[in-house]
C-alpha positions in Angstrom: 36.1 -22.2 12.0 32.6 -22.2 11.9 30.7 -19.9 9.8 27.9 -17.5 10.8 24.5 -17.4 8.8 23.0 -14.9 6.7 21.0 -13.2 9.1 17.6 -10.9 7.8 18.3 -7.6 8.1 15.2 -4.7 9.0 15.2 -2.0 7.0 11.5 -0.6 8.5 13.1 3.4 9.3 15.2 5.3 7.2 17.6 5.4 10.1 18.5 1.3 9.6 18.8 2.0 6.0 21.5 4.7 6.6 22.9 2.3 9.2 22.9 -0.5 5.9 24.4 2.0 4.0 27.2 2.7 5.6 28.0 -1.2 6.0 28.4 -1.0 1.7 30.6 1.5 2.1 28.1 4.7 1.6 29.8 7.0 4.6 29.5 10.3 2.8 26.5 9.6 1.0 23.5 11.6 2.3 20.0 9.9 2.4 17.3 12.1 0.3 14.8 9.3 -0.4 13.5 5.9 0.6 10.9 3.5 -0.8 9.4 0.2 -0.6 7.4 -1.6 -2.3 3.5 -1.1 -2.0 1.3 -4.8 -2.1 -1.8 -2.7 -3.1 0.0 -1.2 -6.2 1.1 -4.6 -6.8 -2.8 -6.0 -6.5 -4.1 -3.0 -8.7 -1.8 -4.1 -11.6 -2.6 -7.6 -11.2 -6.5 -6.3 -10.8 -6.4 -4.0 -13.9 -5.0 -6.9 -15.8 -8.0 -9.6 -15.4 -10.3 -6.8 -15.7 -9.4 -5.8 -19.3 -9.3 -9.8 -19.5 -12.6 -10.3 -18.4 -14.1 -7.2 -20.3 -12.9 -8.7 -23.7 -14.6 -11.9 -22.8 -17.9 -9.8 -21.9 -17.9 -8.1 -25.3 -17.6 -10.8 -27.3 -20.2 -12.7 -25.7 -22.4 -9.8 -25.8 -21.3 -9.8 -29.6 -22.5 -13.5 -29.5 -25.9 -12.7 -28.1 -25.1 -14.8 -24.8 -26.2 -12.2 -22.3 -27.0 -14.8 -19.4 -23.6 -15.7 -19.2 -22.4 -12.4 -17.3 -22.2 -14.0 -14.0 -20.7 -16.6 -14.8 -17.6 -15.0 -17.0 -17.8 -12.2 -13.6 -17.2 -15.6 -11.5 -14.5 -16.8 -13.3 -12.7 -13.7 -13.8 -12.7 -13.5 -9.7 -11.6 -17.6 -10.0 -9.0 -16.4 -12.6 -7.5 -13.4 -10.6 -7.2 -15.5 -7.4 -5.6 -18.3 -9.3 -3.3 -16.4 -11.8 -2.6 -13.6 -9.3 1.8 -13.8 -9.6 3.0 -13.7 -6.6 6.4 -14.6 -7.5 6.6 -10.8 -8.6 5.7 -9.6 -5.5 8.0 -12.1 -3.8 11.0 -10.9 -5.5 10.0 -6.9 -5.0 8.7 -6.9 -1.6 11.8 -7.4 0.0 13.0 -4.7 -1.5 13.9 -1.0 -0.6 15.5 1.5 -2.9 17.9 4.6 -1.1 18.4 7.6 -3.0 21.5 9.8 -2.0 23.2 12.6 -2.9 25.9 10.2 -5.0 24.0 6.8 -5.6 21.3 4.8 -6.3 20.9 1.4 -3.9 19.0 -1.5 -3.4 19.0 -2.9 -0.2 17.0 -6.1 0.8 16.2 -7.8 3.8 17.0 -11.1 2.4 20.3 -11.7 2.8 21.4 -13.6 0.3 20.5 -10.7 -2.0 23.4 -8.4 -3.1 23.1 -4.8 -3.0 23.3 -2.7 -6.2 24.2 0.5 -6.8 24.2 2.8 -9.4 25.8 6.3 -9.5 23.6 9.1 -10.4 25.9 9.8 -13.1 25.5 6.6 -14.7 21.9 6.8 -14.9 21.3 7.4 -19.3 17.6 7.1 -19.2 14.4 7.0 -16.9 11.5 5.0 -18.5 7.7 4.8 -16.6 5.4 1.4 -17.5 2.5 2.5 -15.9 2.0 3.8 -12.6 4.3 0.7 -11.0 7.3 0.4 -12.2 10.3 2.6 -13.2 13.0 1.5 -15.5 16.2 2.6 -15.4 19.3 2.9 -18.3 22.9 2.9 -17.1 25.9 3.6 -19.6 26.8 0.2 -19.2 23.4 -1.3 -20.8 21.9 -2.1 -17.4 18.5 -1.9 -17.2 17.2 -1.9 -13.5 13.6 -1.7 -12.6 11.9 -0.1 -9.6 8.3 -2.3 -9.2 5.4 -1.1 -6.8 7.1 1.5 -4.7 4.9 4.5 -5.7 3.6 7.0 -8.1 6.3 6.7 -11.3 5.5 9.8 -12.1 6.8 11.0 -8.7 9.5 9.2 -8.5 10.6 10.1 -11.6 11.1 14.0 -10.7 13.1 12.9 -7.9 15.4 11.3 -9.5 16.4 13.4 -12.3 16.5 16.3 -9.5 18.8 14.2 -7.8 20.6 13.3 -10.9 21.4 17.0 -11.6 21.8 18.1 -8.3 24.3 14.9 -7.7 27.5 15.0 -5.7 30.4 14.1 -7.9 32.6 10.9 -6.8 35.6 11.8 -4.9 38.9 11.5 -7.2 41.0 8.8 -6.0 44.7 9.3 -5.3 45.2 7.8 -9.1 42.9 10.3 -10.8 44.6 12.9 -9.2 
């Protein structure tokens, strides 16, 4: 028997992420929330980061006395932030998109050899912010899963812990009954 390939899945409306979740086994989850990852949060970290670089370098030359060099540190800050620019981060995020629901947490991806994660709502032990891109999150178990470039933290934040008080409880299984 022959096998069929992973195909890339689209998850561009929030009605093909529904449709993903209910493949994973989501069928009485309801949808609250959906985000992606944003490439110009992703460029304003990685711009914020060779700035402060290149201002240290400024001052101490300043410092020095070597005030003709300005231009030239400016034009290899610019040679520096094209070259050290880490697109492997943005490779592994922007394939991303996170679903909120009433019960769970997911990841979803369009790559397909990516699995999905979830995490109930009532797992969730702690919400951390670094910054105004990325969102960590504590599980019970120790898991620490982070959201990178999908929007304001601070946002995204509130929506969660409203979601995590407001959450729908698992159903009770025939052996917890």
């Amino acid at each position: 028997m022959k096998k069929n390939p992973a195909q890339k899945i689209d998850l561009n409306t929030d009605e093909q992420v529904l449709a993903a979740l209910r493949l994973e086994g989501g069928t009485d989850d309801e949808l609250i929330l959906v985000w992606r990852p944003i490439y110009r949060l992703f460029l304003a970290q990685q711009s914020m980061i060779i700035l402060g670089v290149m201002l240290v370098v400024t001052a101490i030359s300043f410092y020095l006395g070597g005030t003709y060099v300005f231009p030239l540190f400016m034009l290899i800050g610019l040679a520096l932030w094209a070259f050290f620019l880490d697109q492997d981060e943005w490779r592994n995020n922007r394939n991303k998109v996170w679903a909120l629901t009433n019960r769970s947490l997911f990841r979803l991806s369009t790559n397909p050899m990516e699995q999905v994660l979830t995490v109930r709502l009532d797992s969730i032990n702690r919400i951390s912010d670094w910054g105004m891109w990325k969102l960590y999150i504590r599980t019970n178990e120790i898991k620490v899963i982070d959201l990178a470039y999908v929007g304001r933290a601070s946002q995204i934040y509130v929506d969660l812990d409203t979601a995590m008080r407001n959450a729908t409880p698992p159903k009770a299984t025939e052996s917890q009954q």
